[in-house]
PDB file of N, CA, C and O in Angstrom:
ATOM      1  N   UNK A   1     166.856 284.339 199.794  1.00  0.00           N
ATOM      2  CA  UNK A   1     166.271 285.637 200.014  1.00  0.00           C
ATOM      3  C   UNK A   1     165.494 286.020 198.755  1.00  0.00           C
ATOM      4  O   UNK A   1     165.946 285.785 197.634  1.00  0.00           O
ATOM      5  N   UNK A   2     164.181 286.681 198.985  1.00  0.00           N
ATOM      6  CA  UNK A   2     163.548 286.838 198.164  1.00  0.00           C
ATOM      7  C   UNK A   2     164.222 288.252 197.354  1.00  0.00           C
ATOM      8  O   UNK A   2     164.938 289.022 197.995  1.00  0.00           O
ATOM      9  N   UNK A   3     163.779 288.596 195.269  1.00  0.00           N
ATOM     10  CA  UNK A   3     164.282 289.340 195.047  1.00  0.00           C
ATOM     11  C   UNK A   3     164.094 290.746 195.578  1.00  0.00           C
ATOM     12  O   UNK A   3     164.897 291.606 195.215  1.00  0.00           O
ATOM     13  N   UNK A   4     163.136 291.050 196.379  1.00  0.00           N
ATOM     14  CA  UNK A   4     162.671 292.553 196.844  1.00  0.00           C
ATOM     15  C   UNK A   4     163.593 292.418 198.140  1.00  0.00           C
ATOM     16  O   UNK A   4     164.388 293.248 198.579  1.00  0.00           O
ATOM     17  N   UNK A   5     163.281 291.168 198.630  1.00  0.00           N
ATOM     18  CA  UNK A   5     164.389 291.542 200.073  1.00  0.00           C
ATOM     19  C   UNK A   5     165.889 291.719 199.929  1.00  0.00           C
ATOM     20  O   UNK A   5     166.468 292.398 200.777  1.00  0.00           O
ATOM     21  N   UNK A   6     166.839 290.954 198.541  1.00  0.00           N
ATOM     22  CA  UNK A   6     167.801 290.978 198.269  1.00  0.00           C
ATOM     23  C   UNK A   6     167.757 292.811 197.658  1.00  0.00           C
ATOM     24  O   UNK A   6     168.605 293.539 198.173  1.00  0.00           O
ATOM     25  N   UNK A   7     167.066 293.276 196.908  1.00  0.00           N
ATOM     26  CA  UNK A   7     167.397 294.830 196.094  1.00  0.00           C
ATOM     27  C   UNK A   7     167.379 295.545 197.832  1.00  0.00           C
ATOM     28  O   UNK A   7     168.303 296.158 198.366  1.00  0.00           O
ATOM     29  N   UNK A   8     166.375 295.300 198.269  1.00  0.00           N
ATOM     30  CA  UNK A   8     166.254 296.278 199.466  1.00  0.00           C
ATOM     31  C   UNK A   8     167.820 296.172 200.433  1.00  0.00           C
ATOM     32  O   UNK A   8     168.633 297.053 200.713  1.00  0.00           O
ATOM     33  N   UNK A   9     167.800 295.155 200.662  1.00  0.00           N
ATOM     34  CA  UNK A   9     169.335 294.714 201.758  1.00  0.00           C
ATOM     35  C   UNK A   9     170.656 295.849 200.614  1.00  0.00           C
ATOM     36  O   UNK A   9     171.441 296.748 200.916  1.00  0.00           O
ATOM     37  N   UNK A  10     170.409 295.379 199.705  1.00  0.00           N
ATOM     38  CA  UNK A  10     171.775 295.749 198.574  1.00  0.00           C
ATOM     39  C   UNK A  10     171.489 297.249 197.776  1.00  0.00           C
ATOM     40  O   UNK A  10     172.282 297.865 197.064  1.00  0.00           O
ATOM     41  N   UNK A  11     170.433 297.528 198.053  1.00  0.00           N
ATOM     42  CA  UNK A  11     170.290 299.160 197.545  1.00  0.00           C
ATOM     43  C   UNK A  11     170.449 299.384 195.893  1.00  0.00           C
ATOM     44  O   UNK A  11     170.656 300.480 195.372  1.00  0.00           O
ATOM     45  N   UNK A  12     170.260 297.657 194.920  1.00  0.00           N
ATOM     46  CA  UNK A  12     170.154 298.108 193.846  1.00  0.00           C
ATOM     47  C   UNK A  12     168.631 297.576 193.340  1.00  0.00           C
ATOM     48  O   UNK A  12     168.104 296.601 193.876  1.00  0.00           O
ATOM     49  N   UNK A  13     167.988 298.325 192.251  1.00  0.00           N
ATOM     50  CA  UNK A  13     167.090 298.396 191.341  1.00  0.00           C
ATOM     51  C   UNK A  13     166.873 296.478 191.263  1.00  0.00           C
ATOM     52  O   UNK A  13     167.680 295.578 191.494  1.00  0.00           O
ATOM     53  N   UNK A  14     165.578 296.452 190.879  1.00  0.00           N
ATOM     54  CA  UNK A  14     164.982 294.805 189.977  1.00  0.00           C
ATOM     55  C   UNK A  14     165.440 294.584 189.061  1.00  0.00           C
ATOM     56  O   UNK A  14     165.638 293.404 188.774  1.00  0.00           O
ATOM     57  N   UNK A  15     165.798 295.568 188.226  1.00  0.00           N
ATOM     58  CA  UNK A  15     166.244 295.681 186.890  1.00  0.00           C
ATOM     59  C   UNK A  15     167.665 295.340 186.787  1.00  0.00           C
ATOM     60  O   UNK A  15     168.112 294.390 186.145  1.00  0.00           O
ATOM     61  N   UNK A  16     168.185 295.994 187.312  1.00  0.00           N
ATOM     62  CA  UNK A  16     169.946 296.198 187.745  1.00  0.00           C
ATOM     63  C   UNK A  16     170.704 295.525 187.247  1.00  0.00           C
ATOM     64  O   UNK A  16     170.490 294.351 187.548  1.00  0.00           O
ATOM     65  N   UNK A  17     171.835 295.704 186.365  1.00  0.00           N
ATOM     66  CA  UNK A  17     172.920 294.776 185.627  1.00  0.00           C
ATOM     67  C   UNK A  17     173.465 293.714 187.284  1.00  0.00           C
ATOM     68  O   UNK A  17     173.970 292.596 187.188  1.00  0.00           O
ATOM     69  N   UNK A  18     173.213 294.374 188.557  1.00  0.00           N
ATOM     70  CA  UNK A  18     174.090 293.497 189.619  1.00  0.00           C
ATOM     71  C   UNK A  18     172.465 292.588 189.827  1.00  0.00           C
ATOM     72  O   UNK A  18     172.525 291.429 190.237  1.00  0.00           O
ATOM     73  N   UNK A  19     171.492 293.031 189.606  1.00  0.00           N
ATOM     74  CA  UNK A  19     170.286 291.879 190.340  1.00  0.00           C
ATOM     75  C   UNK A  19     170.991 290.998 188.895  1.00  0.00           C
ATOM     76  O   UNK A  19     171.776 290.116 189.242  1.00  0.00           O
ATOM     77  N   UNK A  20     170.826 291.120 187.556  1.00  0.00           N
ATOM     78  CA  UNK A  20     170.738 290.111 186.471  1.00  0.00           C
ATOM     79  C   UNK A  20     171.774 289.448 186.925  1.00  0.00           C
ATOM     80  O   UNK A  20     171.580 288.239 186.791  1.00  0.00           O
ATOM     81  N   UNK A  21     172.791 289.693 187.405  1.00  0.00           N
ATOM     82  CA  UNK A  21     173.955 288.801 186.945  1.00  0.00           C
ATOM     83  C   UNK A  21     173.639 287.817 188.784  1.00  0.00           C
ATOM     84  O   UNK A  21     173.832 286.608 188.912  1.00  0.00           O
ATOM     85  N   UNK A  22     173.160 288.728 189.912  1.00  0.00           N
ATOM     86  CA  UNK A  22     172.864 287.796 190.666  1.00  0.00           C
ATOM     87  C   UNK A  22     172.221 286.496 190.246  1.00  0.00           C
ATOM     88  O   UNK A  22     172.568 285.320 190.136  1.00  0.00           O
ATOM     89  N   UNK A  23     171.144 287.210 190.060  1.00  0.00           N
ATOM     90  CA  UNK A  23     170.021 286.208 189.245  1.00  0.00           C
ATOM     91  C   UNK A  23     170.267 284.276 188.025  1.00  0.00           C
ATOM     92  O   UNK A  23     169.714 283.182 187.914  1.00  0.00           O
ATOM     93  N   UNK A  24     171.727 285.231 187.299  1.00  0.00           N
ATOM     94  CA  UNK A  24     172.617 284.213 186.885  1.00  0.00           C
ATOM     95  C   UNK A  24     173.740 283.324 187.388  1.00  0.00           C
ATOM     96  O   UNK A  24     174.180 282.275 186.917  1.00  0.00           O
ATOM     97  N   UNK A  25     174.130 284.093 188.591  1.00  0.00           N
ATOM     98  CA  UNK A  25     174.854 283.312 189.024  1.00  0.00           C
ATOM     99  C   UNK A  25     173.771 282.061 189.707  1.00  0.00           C
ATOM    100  O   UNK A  25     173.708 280.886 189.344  1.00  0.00           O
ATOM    101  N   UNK A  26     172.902 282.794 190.889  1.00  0.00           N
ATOM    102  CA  UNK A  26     172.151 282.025 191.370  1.00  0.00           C
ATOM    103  C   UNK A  26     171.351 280.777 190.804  1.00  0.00           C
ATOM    104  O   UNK A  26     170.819 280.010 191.606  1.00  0.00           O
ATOM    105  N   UNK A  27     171.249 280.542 189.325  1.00  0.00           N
ATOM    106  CA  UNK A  27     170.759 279.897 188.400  1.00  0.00           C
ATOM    107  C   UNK A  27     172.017 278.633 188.112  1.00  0.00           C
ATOM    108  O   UNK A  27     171.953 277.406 188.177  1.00  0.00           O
ATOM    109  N   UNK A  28     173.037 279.484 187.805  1.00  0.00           N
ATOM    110  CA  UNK A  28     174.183 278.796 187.354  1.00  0.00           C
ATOM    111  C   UNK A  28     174.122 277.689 189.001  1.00  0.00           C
ATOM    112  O   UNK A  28     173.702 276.532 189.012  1.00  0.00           O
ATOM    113  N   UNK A  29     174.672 278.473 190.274  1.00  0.00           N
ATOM    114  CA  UNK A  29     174.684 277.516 191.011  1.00  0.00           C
ATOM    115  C   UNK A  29     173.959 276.334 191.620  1.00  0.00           C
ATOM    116  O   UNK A  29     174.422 275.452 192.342  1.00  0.00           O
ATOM    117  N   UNK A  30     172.101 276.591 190.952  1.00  0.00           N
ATOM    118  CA  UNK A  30     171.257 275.989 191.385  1.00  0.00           C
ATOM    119  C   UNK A  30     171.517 274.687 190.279  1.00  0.00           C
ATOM    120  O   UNK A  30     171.535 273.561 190.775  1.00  0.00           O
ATOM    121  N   UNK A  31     171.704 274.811 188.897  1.00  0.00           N
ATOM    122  CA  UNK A  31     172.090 274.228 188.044  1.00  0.00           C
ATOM    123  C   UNK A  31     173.011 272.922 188.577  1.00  0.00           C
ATOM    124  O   UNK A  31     172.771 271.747 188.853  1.00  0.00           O
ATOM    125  N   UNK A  32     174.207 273.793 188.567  1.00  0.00           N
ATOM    126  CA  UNK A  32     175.529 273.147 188.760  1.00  0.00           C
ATOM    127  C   UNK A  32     175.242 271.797 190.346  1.00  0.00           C
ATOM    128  O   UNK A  32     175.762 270.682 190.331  1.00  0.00           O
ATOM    129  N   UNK A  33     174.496 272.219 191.312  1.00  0.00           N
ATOM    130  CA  UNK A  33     173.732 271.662 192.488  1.00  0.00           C
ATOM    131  C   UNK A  33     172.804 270.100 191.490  1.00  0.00           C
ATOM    132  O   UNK A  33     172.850 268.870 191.467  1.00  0.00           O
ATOM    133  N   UNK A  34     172.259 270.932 190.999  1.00  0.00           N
ATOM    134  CA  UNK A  34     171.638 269.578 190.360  1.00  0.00           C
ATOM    135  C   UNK A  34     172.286 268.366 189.611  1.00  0.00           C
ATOM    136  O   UNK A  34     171.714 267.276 189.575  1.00  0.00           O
ATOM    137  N   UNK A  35     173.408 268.571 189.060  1.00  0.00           N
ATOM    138  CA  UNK A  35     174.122 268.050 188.283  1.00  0.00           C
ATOM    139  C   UNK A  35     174.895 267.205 189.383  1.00  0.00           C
ATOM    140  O   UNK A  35     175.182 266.060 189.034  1.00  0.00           O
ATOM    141  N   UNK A  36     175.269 267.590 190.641  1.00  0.00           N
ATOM    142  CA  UNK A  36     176.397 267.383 191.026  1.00  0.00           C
ATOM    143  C   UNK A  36     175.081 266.203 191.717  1.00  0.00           C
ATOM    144  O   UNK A  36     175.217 264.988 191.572  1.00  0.00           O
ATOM    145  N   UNK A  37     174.137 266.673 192.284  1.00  0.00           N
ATOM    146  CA  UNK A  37     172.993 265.833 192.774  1.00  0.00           C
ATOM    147  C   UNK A  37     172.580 264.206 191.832  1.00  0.00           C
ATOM    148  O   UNK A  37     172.441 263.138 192.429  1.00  0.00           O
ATOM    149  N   UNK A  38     172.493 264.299 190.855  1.00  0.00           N
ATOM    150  CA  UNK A  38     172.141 263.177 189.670  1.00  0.00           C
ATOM    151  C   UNK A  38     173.489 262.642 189.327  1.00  0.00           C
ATOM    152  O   UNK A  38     173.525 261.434 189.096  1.00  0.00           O
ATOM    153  N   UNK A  39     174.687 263.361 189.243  1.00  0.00           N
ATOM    154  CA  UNK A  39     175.838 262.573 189.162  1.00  0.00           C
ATOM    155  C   UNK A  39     176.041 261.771 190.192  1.00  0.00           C
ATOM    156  O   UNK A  39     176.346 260.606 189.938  1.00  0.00           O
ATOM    157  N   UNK A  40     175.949 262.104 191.273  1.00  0.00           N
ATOM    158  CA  UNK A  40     175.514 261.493 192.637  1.00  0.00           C
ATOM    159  C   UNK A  40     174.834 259.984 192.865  1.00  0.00           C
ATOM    160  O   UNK A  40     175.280 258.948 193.357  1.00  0.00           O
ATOM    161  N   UNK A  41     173.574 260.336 192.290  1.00  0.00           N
ATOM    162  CA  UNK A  41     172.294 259.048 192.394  1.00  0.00           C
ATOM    163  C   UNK A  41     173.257 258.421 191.264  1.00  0.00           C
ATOM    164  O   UNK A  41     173.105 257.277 191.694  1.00  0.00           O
ATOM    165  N   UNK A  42     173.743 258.317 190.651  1.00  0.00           N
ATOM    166  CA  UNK A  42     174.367 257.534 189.446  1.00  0.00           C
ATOM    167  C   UNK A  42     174.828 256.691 190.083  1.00  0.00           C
ATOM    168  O   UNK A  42     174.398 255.562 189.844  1.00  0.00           O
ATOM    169  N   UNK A  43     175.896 256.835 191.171  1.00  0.00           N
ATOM    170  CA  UNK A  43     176.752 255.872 191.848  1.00  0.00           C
ATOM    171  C   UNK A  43     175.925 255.364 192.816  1.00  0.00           C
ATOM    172  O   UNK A  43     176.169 254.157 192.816  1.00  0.00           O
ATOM    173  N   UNK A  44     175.093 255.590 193.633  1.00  0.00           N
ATOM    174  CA  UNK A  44     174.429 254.956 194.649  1.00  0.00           C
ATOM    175  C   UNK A  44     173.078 255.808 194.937  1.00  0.00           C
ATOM    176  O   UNK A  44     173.151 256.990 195.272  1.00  0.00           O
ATOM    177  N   UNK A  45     171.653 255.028 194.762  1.00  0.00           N
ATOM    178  CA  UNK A  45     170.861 255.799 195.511  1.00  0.00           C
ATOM    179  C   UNK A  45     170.546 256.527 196.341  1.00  0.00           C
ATOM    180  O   UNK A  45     170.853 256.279 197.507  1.00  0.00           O
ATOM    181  N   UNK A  46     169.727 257.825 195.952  1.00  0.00           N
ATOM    182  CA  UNK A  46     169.615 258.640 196.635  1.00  0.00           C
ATOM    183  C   UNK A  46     169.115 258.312 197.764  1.00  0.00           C
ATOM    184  O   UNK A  46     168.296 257.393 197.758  1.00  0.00           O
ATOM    185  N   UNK A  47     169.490 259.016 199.144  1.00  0.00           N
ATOM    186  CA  UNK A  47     168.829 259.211 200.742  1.00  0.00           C
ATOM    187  C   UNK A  47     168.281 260.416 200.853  1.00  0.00           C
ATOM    188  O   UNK A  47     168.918 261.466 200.767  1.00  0.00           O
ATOM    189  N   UNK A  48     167.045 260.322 201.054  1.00  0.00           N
ATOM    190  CA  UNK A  48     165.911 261.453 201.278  1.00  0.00           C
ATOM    191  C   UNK A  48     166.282 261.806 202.813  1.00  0.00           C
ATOM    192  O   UNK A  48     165.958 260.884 203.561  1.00  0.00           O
ATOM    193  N   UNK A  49     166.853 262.859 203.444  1.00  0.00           N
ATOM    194  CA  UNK A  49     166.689 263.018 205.125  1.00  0.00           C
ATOM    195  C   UNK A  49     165.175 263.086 205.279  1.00  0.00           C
ATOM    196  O   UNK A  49     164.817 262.835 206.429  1.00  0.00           O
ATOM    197  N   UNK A  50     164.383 263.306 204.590  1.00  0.00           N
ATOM    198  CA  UNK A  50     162.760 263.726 205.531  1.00  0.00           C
ATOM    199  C   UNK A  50     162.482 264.958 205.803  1.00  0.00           C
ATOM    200  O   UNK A  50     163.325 265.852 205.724  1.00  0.00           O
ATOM    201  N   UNK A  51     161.409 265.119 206.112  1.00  0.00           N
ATOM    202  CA  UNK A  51     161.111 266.682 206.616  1.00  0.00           C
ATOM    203  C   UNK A  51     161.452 266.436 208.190  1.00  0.00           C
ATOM    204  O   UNK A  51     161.312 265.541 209.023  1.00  0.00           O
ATOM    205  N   UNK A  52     161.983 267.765 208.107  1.00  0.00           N
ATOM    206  CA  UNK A  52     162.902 268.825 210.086  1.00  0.00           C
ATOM    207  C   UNK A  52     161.034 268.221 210.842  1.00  0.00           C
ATOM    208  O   UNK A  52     160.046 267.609 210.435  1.00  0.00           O
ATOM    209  N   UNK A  53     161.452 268.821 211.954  1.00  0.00           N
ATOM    210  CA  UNK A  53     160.413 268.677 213.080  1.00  0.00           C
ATOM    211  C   UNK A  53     159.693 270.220 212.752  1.00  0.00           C
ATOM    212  O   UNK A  53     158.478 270.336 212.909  1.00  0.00           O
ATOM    213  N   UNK A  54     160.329 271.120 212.395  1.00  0.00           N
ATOM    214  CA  UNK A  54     159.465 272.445 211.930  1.00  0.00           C
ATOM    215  C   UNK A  54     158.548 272.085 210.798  1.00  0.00           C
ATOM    216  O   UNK A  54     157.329 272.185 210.937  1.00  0.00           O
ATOM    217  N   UNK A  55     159.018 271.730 209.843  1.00  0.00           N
ATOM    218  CA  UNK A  55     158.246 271.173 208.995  1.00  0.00           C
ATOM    219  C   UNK A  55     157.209 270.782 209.035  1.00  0.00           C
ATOM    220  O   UNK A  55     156.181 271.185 208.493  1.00  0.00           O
ATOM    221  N   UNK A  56     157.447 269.754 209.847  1.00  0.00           N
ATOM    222  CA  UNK A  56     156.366 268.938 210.067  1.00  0.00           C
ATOM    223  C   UNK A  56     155.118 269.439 210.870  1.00  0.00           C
ATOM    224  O   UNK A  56     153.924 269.418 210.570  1.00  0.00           O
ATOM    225  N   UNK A  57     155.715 269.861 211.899  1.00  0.00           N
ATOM    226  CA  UNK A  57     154.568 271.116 212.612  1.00  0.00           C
ATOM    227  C   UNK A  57     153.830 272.045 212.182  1.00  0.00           C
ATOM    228  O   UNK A  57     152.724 272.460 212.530  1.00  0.00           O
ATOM    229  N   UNK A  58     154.775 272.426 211.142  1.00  0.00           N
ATOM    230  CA  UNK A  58     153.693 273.357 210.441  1.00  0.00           C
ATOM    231  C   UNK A  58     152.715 272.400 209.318  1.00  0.00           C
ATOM    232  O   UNK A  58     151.553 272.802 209.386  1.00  0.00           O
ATOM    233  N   UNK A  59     152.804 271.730 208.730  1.00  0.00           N
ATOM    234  CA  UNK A  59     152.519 270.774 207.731  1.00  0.00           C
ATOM    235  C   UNK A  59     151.108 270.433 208.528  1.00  0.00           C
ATOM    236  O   UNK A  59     150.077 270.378 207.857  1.00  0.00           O
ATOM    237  N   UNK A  60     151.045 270.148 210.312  1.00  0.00           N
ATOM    238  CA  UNK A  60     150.276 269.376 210.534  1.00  0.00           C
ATOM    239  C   UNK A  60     148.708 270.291 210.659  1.00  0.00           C
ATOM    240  O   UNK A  60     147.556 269.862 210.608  1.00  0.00           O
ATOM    241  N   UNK A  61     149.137 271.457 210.809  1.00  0.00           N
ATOM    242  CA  UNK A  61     147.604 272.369 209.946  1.00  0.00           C
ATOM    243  C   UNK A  61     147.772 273.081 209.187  1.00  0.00           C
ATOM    244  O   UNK A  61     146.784 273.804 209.053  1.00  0.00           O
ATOM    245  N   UNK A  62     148.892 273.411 208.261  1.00  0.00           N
ATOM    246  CA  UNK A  62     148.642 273.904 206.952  1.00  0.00           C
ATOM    247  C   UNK A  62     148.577 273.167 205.736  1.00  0.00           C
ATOM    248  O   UNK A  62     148.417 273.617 204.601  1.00  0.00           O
ATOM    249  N   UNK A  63     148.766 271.595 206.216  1.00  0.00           N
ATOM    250  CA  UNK A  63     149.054 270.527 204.850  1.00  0.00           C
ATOM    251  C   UNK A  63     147.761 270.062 204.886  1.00  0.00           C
ATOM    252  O   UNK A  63     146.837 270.805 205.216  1.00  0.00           O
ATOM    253  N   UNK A  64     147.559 268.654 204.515  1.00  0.00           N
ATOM    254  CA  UNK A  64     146.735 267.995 204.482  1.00  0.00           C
ATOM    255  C   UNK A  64     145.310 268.188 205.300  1.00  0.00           C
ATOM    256  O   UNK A  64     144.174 267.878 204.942  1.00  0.00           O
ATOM    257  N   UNK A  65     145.739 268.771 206.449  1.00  0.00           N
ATOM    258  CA  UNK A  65     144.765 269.221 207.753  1.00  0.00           C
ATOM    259  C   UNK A  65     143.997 270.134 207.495  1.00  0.00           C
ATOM    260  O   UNK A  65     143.808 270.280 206.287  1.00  0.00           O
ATOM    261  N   UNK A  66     143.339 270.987 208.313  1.00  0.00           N
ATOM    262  CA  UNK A  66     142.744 271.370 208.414  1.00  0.00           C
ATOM    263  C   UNK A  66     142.541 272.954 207.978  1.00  0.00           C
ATOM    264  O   UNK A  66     141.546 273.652 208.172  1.00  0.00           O
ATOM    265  N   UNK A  67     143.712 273.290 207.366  1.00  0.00           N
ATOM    266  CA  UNK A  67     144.154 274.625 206.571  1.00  0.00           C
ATOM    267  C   UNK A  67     144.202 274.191 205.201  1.00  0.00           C
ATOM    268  O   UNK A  67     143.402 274.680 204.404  1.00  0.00           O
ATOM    269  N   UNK A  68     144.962 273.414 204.864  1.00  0.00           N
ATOM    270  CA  UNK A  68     145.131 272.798 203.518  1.00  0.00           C
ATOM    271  C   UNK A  68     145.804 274.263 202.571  1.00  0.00           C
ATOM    272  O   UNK A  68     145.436 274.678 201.472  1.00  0.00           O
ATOM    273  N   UNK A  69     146.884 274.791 203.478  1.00  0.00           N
ATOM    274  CA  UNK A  69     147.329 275.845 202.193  1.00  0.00           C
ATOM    275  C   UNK A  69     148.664 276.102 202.299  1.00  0.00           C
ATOM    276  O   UNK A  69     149.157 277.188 202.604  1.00  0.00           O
ATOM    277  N   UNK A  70     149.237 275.106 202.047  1.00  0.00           N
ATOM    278  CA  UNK A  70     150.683 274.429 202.192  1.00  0.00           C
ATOM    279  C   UNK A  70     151.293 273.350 201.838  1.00  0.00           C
ATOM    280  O   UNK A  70     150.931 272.341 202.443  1.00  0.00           O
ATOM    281  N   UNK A  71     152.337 273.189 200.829  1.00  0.00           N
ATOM    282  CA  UNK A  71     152.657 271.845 200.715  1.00  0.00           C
ATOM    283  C   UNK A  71     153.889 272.069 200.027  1.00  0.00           C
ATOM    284  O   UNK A  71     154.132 271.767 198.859  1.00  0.00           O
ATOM    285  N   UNK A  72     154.874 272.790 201.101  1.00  0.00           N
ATOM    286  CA  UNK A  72     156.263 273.309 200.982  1.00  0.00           C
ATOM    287  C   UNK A  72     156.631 272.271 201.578  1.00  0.00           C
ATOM    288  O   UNK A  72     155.776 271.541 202.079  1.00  0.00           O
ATOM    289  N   UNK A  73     157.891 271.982 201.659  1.00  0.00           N
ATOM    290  CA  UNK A  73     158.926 271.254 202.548  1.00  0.00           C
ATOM    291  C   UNK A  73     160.264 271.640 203.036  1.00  0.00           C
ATOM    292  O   UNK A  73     161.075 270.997 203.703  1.00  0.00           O
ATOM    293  N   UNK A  74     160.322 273.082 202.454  1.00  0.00           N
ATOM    294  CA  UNK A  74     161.856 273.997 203.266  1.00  0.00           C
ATOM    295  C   UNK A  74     160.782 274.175 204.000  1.00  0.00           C
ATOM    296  O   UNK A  74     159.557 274.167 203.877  1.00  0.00           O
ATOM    297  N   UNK A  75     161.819 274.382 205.023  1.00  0.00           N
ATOM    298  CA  UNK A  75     161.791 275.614 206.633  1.00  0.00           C
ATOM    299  C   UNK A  75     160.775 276.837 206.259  1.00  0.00           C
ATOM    300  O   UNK A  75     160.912 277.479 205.217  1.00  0.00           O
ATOM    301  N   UNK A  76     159.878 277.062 207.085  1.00  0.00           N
ATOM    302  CA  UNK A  76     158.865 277.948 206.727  1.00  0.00           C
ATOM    303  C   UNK A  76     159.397 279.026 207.256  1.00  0.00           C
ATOM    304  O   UNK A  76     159.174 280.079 206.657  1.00  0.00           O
ATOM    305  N   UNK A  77     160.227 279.074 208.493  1.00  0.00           N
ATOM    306  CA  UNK A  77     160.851 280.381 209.129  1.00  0.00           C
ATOM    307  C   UNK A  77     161.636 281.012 207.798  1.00  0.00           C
ATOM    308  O   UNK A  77     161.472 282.226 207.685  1.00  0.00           O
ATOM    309  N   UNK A  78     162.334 280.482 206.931  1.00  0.00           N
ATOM    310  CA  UNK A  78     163.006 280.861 205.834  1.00  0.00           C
ATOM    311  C   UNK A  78     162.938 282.010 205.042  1.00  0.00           C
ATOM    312  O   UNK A  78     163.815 282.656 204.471  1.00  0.00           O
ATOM    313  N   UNK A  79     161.338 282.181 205.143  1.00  0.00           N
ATOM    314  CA  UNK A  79     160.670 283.394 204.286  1.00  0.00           C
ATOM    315  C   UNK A  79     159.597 284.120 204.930  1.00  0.00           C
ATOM    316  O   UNK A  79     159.244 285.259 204.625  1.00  0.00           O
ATOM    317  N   UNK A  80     159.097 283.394 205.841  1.00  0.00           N
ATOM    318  CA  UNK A  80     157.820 283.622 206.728  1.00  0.00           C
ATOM    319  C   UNK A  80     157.928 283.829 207.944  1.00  0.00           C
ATOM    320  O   UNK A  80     158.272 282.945 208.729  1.00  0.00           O
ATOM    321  N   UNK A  81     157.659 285.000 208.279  1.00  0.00           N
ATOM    322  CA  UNK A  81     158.287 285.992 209.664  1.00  0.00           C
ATOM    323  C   UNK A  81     156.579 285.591 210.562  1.00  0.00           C
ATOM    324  O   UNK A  81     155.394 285.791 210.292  1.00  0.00           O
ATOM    325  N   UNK A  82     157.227 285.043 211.527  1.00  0.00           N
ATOM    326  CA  UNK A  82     155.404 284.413 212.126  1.00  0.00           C
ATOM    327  C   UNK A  82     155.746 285.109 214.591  1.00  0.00           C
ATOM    328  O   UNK A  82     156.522 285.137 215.546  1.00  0.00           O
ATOM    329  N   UNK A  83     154.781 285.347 214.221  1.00  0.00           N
ATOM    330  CA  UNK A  83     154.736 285.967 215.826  1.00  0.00           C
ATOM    331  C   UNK A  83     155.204 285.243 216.661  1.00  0.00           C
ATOM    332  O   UNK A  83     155.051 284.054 216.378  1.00  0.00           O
ATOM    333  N   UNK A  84     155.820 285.470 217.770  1.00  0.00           N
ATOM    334  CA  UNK A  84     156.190 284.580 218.956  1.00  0.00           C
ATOM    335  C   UNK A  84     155.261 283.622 219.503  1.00  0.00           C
ATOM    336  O   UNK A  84     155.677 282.892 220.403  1.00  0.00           O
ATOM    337  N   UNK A  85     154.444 283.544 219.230  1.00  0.00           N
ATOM    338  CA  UNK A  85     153.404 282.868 219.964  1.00  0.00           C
ATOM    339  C   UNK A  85     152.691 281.900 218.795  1.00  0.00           C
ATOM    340  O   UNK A  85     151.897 281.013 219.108  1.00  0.00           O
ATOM    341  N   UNK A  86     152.993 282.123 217.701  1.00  0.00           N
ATOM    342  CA  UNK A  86     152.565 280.909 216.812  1.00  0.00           C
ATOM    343  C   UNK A  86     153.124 279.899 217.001  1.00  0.00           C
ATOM    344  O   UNK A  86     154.147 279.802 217.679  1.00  0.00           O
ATOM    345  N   UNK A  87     152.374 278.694 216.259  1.00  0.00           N
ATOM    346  CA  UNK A  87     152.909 277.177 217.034  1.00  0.00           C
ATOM    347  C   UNK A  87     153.668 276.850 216.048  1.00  0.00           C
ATOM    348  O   UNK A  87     154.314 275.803 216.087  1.00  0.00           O
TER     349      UNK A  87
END
């Protein structure tokens, strides 16, 4: 969740001793994720799953194609609120 959507949901300030320490935890755990990730590849190479079928759909005119203004690989629904009728 983005930080304006997290203050808004939680009713505190950008500034906020609770956003900072979010902010740190969220760091700490992204951290700690990585570590546990490379300790990982240590013992046996990494397996890439690939990009979802959303992904890829969207990829196929906002990537390389014919939009060219994209070159994410999370879930685009994730952050990006798109009309019923988009493909």
């Amino acid at each position: 969740m983005s930080v304006s959507r997290w203050c808004e949901a939680s009713a505190y300030e950008v500034f906020s001793k609770e956003m900072i320490e979010r902010c740190r935890r969220l760091t700490a755990d992204g951290t700690a994720k990585a570590v546990e990730l490379l300790n990982r590849s240590l013992e046996k190479p990494c397996e890439l799953a690939g990009l979802s079928p959303e992904v890829k759909s969207c990829l196929s005119c906002h990537g390389k194609g014919e939009l060219r203004d994209a070159m994410g690989k999370m879930r685009c629904g994730a952050c990006h609120k798109f009309p019923k009728r988009h493909p």
